[in-house]
N, C-alpha and C positions, 0 to 999 in steps of 0.2 A: 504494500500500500504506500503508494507516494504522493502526495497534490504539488504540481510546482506551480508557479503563475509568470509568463512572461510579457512583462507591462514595458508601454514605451509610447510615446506621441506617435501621433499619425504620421505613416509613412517610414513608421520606423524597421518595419519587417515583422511585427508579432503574426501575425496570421500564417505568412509565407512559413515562416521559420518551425510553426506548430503543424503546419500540413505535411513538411517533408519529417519533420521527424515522426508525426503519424504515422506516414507511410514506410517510414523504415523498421518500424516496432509495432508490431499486428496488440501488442498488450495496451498501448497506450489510448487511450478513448479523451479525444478533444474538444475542450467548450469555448466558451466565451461569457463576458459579459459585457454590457447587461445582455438578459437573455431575448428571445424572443416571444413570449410569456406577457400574459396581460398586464403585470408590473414594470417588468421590462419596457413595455412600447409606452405606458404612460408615462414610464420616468423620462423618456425622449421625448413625449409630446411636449412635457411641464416646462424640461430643458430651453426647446426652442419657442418656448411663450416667454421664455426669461421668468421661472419659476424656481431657482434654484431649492427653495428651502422645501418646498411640497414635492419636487423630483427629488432630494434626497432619501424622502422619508419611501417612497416610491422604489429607488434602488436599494435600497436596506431590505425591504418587504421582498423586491426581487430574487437579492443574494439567498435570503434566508429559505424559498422556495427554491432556489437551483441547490443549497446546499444539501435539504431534504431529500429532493426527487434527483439530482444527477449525482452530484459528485461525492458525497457519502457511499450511493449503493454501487458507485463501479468502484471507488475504494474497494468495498466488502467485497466486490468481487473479483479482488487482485488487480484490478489496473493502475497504470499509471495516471494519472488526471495531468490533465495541461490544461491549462484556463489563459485565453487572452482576456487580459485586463480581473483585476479585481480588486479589493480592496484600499492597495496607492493608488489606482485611477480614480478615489471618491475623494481623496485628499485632493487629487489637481486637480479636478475637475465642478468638484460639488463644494470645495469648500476653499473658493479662493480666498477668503480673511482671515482664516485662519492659519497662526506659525503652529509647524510641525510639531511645536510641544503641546497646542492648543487640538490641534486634531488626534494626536494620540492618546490624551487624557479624553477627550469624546470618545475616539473608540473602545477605550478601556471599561466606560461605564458604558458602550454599546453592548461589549462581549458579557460582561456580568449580566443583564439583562436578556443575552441571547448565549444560555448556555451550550449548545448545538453549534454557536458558532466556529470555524476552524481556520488559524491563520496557515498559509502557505509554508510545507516543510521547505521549497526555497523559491527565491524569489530573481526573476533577471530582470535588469531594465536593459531594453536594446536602444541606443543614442544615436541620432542621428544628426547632420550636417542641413541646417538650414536649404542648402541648395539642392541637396541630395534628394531629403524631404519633398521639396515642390515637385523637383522630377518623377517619381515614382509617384505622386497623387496626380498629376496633370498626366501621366502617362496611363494610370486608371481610370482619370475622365472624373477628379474629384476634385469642387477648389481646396486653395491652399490660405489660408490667412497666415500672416508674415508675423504678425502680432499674437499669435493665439500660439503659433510655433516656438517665440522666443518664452512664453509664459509657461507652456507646457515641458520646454526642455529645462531652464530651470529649475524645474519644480522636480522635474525625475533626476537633473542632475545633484540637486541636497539630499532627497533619498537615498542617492548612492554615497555621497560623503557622509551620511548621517549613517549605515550599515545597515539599509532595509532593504539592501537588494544589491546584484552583481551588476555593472554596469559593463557592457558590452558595445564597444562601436561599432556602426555597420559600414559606414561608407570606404565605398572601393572593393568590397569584399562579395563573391558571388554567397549567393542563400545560403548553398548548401556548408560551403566555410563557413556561417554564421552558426547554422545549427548543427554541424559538428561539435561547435566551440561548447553551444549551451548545453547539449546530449554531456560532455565532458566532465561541464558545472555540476548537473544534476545530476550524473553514476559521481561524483566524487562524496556529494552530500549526502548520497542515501549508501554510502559507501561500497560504491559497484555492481548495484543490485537495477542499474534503469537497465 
């Protein structure tokens, strides 16, 4: 039983990186969030009415049904979990006023509250290059905000100087190098058992 989660701003390669390493390990079973799940899609509707603090409560309600129905029972049933995006996505994303000692002591009275809940045995941030970033979202036909990119990568990069996650860069580097790298990360933490 492993959970790892690899978070990182748009365009940083989480999705890519969770597909092939799917594909090269038939044990691993891959999600995401938010889900696509009735909490899921209204914490996006809330988001883009610029609702942050009712799409909060929305993505908590979310996690809390994917933690029940997904990624607990393929736990119990030997898999590996990969999850794009989880719990630091609700810190960049849903709680920009808050400093990282402010949103931790939040989460710590979340978890007390939500016994069930379960942090990541590890966690990657994959980083990316401003310019790299636009190419790869303009190359999938998604825009790109230049200001949402500088806010978001700050954000994952304290994370990583603060030790809530491996920080990983991607540019220049083909996918499959990238998730060689993280496959590496995760058999070293769950000590050789991905």
């Amino acid at each position: 039983m492993f959970f790892g989660v690899i978070e990182g701003g748009n365009g940083s390669g989480k999705s890519s990186v969770i597909d092939l390493m799917a594909k090269k390990n038939d044990n691993i079973y891959k999600t995401f969030e938010p889900t696509t799940g009735d909490h899921g899609k209204s914490a996006i509707d809330l988001v883009r009415k610029g609702e942050p603090d009712a799409a909060l409560y929305y993505f908590n309600m979310d996690r809390a049904k994917h933690l029940k129905n997904v990624i607990y029972p393929n736990m119990q049933n030997g898999k590996i979990v990969l999850c794009d995006r989880y719990v630091y996505s609700t810190w960049v994303y849903q709680c920009p006023g808050d400093t990282l000692d402010q949103w931790r002591k939040n989460l710590e009275e979340f978890i007390i509250q939500q016994p069930r809940f379960l942090m990541p045995h590890a966690t990657i941030m994959l980083l990316v290059s401003k310019e790299e970033a636009s190419r790869r979202m303009s190359y999938r036909g998604d825009p790109f905000n230049s200001e949402m990119f500088d806010w978001e990568h700050q954000k994952y990069l304290e994370l990583v100087k603060m030790g809530y996650g491996f920080g990983i860069q991607t540019d220049g580097r083909s996918i499959e190098d990238v998730a060689e790298q993280c496959a590496r990360f995760f058999m070293y933490r769950v000590g050789g058992r991905f």
